[in-house]
C-alpha positions, 0 to 999 in steps of 0.5 A: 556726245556729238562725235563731231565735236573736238571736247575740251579734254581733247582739245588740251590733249592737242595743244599738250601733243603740240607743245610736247613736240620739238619747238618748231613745230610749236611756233607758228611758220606765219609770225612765229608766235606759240599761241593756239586755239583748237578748233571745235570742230573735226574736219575730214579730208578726201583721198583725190579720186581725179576731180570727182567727189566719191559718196562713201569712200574713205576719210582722214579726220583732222583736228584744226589748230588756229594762231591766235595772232595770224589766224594761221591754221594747222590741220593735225591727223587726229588719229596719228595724235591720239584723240580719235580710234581708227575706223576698222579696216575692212577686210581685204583692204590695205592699210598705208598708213602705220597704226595710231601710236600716240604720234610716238614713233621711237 
């Protein structure tokens, strides 16, 4: 399995977490419209390290959502929604960010 690639199951897991979530958050802020596309890939992002690109340094994995209507796209943290495992931390480092918890925070 390509562990680059968003399945078909997960995509469903996305538009059913985004669909689960207030209304708001299922409209598109552009035009409003409540029609999604999970895109097929993952996407990452990089901590800012001022300006310079750090080889081996942390990532955050997203998930990419695309209006159908406005081409407006959404990067959801694929962790935070339950669709991919944290990486382990190593050891001695410090973890901002909460546990992944399904997005369910009560």
């Amino acid at each position: 399995m390509d562990n680059s690639k968003v399945s078909q199951q997960q995509k469903q897991q996305v538009l059913d977490w985004v669909n689960s979530k207030s209304t708001l958050i299922g409209k598109c802020p552009i035009c409003a419209n409540r029609q999604w596309t999970v895109m097929d890939d993952f996407l990452e992002s990089r901590p800012f390290q001022g300006g310079g690109l750090v080889v081996g340094g942390p990532t955050y994995a997203f998930v990419g959502i695309l209006c159908r209507n406005c081409g407006n796209t959404q990067f959801m943290n694929a962790v935070y929604i339950g669709i991919m495992n944290p990486s382990p931390i190593p050891e001695g480092a410090q973890q901002d960010i909460p546990a992944a918890n399904g997005g369910d925070n009560e």
